[in-house]
DOFIPA-811754 format. One record per residue: x, y, z of N, C-alpha, C in turn; residue number from 1; residue in three letters. Coordinates in Angstrom, 2 decimals, padded with zeros to 5 digits. Each point is the difference from the previous one (the first is absolute). Last residue first. Layout:
! DOFIPA-811754
    neast   nnorth      nup   caeast  canorth     caup    ceast   cnorth      cup  num  residuo
        X        Y        Z        X        Y        Z        X        Y        Z  NUM      ala
...
This chain:
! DOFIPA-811754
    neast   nnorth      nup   caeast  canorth     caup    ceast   cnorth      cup  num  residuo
   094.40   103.33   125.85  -000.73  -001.08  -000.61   000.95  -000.37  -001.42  258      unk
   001.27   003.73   002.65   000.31  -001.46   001.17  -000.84  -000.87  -000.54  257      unk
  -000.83   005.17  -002.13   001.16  -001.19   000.62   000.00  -000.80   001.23  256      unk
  -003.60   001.22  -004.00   000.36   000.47   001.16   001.39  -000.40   000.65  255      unk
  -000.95   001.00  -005.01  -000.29  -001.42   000.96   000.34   000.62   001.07  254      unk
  -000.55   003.26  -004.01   001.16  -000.48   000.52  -000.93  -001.10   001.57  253      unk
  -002.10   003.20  -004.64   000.06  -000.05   001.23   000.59  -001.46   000.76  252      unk
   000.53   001.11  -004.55  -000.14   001.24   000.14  -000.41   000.13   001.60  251      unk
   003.50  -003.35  -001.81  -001.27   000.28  -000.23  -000.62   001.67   000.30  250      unk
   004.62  -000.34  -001.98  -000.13  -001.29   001.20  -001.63   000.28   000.01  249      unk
   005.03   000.47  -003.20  -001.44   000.06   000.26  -000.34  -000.44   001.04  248      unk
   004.22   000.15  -001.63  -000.23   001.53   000.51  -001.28   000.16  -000.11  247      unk
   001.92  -004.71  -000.12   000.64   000.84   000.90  -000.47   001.60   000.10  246      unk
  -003.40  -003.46  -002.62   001.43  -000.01  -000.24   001.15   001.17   001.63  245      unk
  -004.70  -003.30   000.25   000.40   001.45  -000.65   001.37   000.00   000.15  244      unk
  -002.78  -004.21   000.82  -000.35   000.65  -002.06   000.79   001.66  -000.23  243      unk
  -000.12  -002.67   004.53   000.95  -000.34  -001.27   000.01   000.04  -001.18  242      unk
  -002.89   000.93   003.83   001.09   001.03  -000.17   001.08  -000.43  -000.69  241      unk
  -004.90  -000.74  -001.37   000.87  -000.32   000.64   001.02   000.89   000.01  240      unk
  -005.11  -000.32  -003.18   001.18   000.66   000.50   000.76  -000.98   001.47  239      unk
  -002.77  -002.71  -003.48  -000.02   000.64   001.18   000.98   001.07   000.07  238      unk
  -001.45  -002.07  -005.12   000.01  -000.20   001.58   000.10   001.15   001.14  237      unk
   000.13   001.43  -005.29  -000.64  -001.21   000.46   000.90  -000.26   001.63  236      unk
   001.19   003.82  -003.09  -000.35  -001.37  -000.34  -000.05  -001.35   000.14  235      unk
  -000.20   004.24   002.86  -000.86   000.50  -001.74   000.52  -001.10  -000.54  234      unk
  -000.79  -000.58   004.50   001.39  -000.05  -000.42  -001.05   000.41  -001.47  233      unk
  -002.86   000.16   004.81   000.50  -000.27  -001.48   000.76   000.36  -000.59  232      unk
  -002.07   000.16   005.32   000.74   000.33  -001.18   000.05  -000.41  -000.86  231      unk
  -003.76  -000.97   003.60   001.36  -000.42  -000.62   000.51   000.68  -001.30  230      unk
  -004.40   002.13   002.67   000.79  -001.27  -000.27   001.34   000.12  -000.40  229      unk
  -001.67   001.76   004.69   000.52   000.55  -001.29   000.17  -001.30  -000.93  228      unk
  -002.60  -001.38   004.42   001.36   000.79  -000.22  -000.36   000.65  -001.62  227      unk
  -003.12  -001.20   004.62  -000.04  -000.42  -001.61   001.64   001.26  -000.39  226      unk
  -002.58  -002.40   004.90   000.71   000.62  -000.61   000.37  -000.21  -001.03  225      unk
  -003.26  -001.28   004.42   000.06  -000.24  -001.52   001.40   001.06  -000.76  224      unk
  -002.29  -001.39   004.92   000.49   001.36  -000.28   000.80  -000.67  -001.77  223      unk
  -003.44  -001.72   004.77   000.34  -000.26  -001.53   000.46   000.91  -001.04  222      unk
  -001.96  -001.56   005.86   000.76   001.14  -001.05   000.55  -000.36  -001.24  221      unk
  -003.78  -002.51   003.56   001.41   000.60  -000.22   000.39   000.83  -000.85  220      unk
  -003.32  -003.85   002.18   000.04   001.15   000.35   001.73   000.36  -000.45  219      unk
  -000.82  -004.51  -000.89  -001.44   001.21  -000.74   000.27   001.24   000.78  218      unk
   002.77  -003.56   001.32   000.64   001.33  -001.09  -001.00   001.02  -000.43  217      unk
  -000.44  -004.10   002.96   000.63   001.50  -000.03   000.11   000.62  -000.33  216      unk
  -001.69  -004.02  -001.82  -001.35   000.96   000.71   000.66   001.33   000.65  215      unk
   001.77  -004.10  -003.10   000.74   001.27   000.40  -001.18   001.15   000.50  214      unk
  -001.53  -004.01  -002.23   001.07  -000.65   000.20   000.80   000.83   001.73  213      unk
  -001.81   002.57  -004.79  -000.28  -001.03   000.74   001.04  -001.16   000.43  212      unk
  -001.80   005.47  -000.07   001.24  -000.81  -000.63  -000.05  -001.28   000.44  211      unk
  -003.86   003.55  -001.65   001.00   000.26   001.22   001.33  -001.40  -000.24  210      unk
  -003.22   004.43  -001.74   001.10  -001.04  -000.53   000.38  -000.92   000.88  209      unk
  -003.64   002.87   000.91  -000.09  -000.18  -001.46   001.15  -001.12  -000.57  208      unk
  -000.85   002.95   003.83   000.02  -001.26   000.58  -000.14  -000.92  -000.91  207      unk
   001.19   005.30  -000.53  -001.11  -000.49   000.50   000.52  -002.04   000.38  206      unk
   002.30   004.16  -002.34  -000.73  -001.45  -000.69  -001.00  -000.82   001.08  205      unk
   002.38   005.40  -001.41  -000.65  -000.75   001.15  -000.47  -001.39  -000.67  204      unk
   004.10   003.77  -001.86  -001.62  -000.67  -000.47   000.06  -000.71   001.57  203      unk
   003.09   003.60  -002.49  -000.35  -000.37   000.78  -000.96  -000.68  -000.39  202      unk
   004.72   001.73  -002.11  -001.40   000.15  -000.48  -000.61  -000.84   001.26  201      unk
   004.11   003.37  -001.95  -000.14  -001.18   001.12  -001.63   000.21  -000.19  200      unk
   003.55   003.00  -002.17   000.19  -001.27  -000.31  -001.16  -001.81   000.93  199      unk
  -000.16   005.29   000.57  -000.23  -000.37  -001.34   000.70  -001.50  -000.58  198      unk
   000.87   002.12   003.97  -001.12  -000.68   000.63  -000.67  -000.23  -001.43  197      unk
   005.28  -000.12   001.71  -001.12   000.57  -001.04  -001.11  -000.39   000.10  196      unk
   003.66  -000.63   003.85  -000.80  -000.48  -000.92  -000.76   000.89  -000.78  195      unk
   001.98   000.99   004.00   000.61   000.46  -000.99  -000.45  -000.86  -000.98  194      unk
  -001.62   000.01   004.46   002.09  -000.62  -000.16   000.24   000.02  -001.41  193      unk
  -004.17   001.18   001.03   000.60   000.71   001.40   001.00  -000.08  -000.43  192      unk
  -002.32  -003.03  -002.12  -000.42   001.34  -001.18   000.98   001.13   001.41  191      unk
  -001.02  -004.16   001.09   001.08  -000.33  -001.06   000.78   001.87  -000.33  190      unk
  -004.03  -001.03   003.26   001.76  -000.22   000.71   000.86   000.04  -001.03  189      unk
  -004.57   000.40  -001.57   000.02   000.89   000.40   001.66   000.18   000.73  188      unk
  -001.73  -004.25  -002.01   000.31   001.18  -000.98   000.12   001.57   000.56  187      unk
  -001.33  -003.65   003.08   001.17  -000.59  -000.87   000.64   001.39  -000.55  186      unk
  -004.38   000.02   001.37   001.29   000.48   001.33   001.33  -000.47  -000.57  185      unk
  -003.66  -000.86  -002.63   000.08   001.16  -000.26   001.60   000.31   001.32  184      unk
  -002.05  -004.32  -000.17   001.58   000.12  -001.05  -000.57   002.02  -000.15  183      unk
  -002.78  -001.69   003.64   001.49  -000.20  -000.11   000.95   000.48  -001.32  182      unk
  -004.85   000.97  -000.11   000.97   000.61   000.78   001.24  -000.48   000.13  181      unk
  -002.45  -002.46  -002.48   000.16   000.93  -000.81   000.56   000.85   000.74  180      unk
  -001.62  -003.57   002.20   000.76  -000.48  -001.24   000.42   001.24  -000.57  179      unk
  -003.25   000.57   002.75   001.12  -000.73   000.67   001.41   000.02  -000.96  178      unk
  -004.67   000.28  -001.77   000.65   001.37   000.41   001.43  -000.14   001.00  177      unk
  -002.45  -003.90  -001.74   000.35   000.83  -000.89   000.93   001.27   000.34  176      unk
  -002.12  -003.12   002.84   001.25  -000.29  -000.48   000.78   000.70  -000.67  175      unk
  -004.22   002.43   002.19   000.08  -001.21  -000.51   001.93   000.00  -000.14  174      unk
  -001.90   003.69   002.15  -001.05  -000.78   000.46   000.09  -001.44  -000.58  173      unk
   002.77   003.80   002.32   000.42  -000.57  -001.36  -001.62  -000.99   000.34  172      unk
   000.61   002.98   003.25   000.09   000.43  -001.34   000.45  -000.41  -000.86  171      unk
  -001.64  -001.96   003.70  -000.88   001.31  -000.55   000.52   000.83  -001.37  170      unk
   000.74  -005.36   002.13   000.22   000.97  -000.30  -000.84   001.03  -000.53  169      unk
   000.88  -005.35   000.54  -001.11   000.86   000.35   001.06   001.57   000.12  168      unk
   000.53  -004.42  -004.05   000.73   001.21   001.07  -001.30   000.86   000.82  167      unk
   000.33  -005.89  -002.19  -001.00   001.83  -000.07   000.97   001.11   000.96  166      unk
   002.32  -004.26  -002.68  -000.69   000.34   001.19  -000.56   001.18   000.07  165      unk
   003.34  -002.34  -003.57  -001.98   000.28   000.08  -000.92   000.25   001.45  164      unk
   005.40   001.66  -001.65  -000.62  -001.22   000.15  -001.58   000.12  -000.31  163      unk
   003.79   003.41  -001.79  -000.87   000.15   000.95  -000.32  -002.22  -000.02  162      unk
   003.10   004.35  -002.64  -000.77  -000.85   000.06  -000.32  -000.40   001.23  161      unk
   002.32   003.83  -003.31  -000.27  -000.11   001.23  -001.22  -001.32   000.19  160      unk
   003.98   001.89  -003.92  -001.06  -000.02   000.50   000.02  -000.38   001.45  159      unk
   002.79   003.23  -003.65  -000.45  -000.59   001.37  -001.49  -000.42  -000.27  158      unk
   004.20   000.96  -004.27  -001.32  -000.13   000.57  -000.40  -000.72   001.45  157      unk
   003.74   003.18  -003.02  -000.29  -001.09   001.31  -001.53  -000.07   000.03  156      unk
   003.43   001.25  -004.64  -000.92   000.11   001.07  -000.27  -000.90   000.99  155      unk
   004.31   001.32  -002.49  -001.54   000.64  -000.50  -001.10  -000.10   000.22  154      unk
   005.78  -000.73   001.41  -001.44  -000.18   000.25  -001.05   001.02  -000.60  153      unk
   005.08   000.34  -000.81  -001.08  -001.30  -000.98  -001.04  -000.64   000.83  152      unk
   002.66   002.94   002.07  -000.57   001.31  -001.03  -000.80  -001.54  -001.27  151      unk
   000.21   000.41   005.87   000.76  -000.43  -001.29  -000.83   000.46  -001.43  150      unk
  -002.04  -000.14   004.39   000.67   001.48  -000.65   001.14  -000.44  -001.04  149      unk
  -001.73  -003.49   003.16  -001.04   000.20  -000.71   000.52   001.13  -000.77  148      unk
   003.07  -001.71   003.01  -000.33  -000.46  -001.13  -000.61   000.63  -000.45  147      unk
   000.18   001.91   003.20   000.46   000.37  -000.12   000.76  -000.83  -001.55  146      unk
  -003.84  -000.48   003.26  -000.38   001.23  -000.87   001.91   000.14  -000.83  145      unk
  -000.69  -003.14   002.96  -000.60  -000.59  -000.90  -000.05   001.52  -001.47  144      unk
   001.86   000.29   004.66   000.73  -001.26  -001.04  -000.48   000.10  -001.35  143      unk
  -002.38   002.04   003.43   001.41   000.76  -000.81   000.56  -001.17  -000.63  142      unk
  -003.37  -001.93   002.12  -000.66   000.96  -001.17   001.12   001.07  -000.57  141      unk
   000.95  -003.01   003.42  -000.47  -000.91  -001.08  -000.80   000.94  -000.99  140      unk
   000.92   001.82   004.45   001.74  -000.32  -000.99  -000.36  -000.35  -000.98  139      unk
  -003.73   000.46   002.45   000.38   001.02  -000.61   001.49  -000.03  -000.41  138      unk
  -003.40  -002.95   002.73   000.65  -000.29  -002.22   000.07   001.12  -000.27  137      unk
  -000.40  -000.45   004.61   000.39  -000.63  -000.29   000.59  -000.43  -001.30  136      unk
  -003.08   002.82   001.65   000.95   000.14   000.54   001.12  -000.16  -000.67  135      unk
  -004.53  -000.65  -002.06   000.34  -000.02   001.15   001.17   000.16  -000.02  134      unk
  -004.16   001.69  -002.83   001.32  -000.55  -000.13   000.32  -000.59   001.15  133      unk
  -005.14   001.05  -000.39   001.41   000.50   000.03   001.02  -000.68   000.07  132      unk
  -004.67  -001.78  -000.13   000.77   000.87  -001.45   001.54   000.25   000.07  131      unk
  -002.93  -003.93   002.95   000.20   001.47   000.09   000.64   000.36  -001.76  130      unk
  -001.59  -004.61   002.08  -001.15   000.98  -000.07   000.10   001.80  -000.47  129      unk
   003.65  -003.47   002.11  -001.00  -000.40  -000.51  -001.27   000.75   000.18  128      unk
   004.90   002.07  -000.58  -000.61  -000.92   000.82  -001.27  -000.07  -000.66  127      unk
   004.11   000.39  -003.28  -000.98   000.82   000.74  -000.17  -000.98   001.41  126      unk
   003.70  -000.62  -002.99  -000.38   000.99  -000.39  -000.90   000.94   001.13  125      unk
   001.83  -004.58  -000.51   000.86   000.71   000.06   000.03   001.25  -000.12  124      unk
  -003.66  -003.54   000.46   000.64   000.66   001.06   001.28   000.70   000.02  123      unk
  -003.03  -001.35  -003.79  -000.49   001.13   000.70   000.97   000.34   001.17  122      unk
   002.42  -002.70  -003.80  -001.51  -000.05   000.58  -000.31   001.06   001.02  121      unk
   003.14   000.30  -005.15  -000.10   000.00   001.59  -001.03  -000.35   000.76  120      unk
   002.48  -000.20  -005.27  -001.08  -000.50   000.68   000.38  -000.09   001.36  119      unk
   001.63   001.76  -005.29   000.11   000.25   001.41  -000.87  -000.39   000.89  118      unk
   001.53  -000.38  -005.65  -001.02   000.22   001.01   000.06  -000.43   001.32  117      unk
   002.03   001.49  -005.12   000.13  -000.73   001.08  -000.74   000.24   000.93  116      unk
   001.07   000.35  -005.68  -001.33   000.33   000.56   000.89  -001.09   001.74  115      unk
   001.15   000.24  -005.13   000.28   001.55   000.80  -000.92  -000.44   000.91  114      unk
   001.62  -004.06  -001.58   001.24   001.07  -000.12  -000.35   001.49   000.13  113      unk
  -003.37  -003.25   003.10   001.05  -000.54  -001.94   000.59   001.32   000.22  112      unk
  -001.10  -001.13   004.26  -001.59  -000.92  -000.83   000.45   000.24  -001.19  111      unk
   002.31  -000.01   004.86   000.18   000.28  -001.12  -001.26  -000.49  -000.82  110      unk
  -000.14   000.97   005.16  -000.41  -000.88  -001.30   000.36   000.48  -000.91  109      unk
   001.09   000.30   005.41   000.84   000.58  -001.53  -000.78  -001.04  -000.97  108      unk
  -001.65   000.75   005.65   000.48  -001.16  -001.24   000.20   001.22  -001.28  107      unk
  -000.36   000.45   005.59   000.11   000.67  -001.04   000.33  -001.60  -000.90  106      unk
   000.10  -000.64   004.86  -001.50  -000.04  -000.64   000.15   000.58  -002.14  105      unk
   003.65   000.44   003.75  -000.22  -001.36  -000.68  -000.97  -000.28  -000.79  104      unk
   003.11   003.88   001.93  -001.68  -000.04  -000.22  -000.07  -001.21  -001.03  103      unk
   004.35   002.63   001.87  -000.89  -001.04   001.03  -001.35  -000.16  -000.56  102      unk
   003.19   003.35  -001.50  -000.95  -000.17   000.99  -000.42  -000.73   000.55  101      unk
   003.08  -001.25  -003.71   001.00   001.55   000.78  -001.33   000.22   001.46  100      unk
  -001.53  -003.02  -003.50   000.94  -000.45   000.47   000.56   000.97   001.16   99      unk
  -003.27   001.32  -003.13  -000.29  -000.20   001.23   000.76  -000.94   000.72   98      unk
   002.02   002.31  -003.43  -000.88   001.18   000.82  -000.74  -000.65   001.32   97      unk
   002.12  -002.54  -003.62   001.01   000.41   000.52  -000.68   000.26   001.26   96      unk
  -002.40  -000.67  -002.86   000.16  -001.07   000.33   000.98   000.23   001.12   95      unk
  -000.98   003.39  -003.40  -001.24  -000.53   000.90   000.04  -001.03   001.45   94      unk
   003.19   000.59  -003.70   000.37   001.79   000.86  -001.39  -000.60   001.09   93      unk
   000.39  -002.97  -003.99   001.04  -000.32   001.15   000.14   001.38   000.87   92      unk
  -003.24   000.27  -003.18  -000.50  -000.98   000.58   001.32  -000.64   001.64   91      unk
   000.43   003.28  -003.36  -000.90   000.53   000.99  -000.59  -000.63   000.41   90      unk
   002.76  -001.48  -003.40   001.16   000.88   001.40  -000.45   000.77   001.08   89      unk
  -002.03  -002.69  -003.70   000.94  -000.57   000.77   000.48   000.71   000.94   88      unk
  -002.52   002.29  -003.39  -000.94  -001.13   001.21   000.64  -000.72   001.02   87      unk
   002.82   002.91  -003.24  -000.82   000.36   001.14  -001.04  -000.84   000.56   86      unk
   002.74  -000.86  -004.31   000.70  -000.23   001.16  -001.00   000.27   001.65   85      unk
  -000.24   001.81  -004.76  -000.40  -001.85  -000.03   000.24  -000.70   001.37   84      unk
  -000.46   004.94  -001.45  -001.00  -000.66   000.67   000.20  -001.38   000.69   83      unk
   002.82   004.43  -002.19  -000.04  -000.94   000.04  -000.74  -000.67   000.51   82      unk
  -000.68   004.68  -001.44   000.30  -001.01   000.76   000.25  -000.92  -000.26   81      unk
  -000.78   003.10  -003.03  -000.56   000.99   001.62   000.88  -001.20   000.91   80      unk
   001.05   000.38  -005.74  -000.65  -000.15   001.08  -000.29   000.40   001.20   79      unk
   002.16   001.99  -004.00  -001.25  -000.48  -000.20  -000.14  -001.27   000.43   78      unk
   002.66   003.46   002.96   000.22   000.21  -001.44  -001.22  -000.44  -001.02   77      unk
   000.64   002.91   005.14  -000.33  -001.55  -001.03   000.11   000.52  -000.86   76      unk
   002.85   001.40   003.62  -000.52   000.85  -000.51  -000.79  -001.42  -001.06   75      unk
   001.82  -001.37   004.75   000.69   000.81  -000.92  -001.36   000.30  -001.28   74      unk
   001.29  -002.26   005.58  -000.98   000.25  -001.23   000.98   000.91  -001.05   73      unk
   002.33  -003.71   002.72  -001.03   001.45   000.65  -001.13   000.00  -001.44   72      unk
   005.60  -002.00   000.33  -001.36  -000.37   000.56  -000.37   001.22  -000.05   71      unk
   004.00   000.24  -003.58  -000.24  -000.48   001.77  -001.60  -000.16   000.31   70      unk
   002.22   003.43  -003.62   000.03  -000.94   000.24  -000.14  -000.85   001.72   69      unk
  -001.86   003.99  -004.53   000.41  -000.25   001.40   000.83  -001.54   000.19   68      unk
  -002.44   002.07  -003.86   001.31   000.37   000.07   000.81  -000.45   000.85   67      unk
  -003.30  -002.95  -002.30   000.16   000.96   000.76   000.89   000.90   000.51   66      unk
  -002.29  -004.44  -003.77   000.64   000.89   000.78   000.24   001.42   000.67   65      unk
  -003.01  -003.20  -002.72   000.47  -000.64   001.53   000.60   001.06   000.45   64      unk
   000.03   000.05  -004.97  -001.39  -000.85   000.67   000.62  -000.75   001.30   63      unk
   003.08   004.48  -002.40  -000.46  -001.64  -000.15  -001.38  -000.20   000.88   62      unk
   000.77   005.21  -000.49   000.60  -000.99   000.48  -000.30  -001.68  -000.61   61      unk
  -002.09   005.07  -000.90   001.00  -000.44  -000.90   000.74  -001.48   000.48   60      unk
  -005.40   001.52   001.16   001.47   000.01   000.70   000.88  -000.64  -001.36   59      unk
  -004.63   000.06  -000.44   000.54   001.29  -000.57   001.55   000.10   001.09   58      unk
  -003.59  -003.50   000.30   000.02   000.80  -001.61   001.11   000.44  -000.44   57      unk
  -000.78  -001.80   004.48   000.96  -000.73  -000.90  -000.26   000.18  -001.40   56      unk
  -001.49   003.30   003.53   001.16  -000.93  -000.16   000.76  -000.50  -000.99   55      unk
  -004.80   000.67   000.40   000.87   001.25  -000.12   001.24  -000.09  -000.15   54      unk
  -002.36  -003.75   001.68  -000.32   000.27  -001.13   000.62   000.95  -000.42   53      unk
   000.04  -000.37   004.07   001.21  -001.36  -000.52  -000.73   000.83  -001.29   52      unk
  -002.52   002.58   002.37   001.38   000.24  -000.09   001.20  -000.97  -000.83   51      unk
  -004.69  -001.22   000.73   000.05   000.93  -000.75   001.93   000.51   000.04   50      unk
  -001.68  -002.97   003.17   000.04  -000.95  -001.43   000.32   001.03  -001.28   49      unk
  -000.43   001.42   004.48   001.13  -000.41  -000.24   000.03  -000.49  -001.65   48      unk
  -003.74   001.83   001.41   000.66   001.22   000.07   001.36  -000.68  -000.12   47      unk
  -003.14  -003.21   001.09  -000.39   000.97  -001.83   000.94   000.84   000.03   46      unk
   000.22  -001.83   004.20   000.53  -000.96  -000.70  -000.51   000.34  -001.70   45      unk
  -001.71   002.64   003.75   001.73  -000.01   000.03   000.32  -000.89  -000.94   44      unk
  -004.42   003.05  -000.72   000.48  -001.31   000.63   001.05  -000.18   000.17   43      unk
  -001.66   004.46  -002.43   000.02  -001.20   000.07   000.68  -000.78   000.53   42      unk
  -000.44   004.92   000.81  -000.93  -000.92   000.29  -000.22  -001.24  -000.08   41      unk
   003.63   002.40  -001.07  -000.13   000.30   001.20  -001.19  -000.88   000.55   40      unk
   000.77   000.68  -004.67   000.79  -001.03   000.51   000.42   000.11   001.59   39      unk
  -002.94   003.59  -002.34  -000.06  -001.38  -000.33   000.77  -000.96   000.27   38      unk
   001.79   003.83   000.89  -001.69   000.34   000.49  -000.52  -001.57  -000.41   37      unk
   003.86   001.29  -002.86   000.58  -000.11   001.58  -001.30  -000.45   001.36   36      unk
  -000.85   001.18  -004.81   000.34  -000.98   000.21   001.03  -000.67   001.14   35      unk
  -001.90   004.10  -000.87  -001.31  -000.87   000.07   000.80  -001.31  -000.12   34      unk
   002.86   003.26  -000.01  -000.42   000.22   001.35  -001.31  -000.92   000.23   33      unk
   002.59   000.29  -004.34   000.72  -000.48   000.65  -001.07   000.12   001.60   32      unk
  -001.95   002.31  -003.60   000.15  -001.09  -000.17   000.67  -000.75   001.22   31      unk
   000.54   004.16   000.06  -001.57  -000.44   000.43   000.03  -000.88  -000.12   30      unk
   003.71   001.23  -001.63   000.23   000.29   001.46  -001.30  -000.39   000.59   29      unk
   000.30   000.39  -004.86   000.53  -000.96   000.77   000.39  -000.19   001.47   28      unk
  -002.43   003.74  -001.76  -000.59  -001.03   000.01   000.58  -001.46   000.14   27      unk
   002.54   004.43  -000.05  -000.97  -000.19   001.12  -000.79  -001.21   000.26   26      unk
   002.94   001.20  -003.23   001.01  -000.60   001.00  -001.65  -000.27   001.69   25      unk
  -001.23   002.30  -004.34   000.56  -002.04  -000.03   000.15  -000.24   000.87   24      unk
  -000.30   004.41  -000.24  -001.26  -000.56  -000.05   000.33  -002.09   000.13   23      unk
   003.56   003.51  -000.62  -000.39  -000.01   001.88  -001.42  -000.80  -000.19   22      unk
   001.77   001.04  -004.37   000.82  -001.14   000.58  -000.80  -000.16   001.71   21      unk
  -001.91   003.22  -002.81  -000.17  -001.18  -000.15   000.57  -001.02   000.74   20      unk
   001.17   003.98   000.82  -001.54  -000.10   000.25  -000.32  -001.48   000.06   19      unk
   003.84   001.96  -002.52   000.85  -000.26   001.55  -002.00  -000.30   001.01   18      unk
   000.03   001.25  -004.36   000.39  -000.98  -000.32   000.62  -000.53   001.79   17      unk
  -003.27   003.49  -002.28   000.76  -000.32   001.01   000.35  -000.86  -000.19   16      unk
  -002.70   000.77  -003.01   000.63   001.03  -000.39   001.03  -000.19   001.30   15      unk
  -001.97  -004.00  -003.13  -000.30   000.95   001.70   000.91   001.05   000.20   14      unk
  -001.97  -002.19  -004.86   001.46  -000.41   000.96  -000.16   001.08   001.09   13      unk
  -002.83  -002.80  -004.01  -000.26   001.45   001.08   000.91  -000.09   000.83   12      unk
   000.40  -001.25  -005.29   000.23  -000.63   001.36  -000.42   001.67   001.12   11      unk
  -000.10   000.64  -004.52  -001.12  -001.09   000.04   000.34  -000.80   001.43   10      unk
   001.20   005.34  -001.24   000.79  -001.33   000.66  -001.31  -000.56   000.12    9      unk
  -000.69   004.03  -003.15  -000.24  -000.53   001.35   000.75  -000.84   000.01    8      unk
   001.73   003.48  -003.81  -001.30  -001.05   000.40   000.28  -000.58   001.43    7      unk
   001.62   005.09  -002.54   000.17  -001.49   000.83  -000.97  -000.66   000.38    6      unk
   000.08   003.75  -004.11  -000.40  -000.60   001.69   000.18  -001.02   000.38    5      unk
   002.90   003.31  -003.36  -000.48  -000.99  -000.66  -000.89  -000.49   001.64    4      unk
   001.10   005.05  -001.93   000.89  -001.09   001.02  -000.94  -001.44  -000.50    3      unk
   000.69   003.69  -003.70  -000.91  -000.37   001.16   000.59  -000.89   000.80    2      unk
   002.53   003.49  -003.37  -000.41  -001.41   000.00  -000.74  -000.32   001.29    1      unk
């Protein structure tokens, strides 16, 4: 009786099977490394927003909670921060700051719930005509740098302003350039004391704004600060620390003594 010929396998099945497997394990390992590579590069506050996201997909835990307990930071869930609170508390840390130095000149403009703005005149800063820092506002810049590094600051914007008087000078030839060196000397003392220099944005305004009424002030410093917005309760209003139950707490914790 004739042997009968075995027909082909309609599946092409890999004759290594231990080949195959090391082939996967490889490309998810590629995979995983482009996506490690990519979130290196993006921005601190995309790279957070991304994580809460991750998070609060795929963590088995309730909405809020953490393993940990007590102040600090802890692992986000699907939020980054609480916000609602921080203008206030970087408006009272400010206030404090030039209380504690002696610098009367400084004004705290709250201007709405993310946005505060810092106003110094030239003499707490510079002498007249000069760039460099002085002496003098180098406590006032650790101070300052040390708010500013808070994790619900997202950006400082420096400006640098000027009166309308002609500057004779070689190397600043107009207001303009005046203007733009200082708040750079600003951003350069921040960025020393540990400021993210990706968070901080510079501009020269030249003699452009000036303040009326308040001819002092035209020469001065204008340091803008924009917070994280405000949390959202998935239904509806403000997060608070009275929306979390005892084994929840935000994902980044109020400074203490505010």
């Amino acid at each position: 009786m004739a042997k009968r010929e075995k027909k082909p396998d309609p599946i092409d099945r890999p004759k290594d099977i231990g080949a195959a497997l090391f082939l996967e394990l490889m490309m998810q390992m590629l995979a995983f490394f482009i996506l490690l590579t990519s979130m290196a590069v993006i921005v601190e506050e995309k790279r957070l927003a991304a994580l809460g996201s991750l998070a609060g997909t795929f963590s088995p835990l309730p909405y809020g909670a953490n393993l940990a307990d007590g102040a600090g930071p802890a692992m986000p869930a699907r939020d980054i921060v609480d916000g609602s609170q921080a203008p206030k508390r970087t408006a009272k840390a400010l206030t404090q700051v030039a209380k504690k130095l002696g610098k009367d000149g400084i004004h705290i403009l709250p201007l709405d719930k993310d946005i505060v703005r810092m106003r110094f005149p030239e003499k707490i800063a510079f002498q007249a005509g000069k760039v460099e820092l002085s002496n003098s506002s180098k406590p006032l810049m650790d101070a300052l740098a040390k708010v500013f590094s808070r994790p619900e600051v997202i950006e400082i914007r420096i400006e640098g302003h000027t009166d309308d008087k002609p500057i004779r000078s070689t190397l600043y030839p107009s207001n303009w350039e005046l203007s733009a060196a200082r708040a750079m000397s600003v951003f350069q003392a921040l960025e020393q004391r540990g400021v993210s220099p990706t968070h901080m944005v510079v501009a020269g305004m030249g003699d452009q704004h000036p303040i009326k009424n308040h001819p002092e002030l035209n020469r001065r410093v204008e340091i803008t600060l924009k917070f994280r917005p405000t949390t959202e309760h998935p239904k509806g209003g403000k997060h608070s620390k009275k929306d979390l139950s005892p084994n929840q707490r935000a994902a980044v914790a109020a400074p203490k003594g505010f």
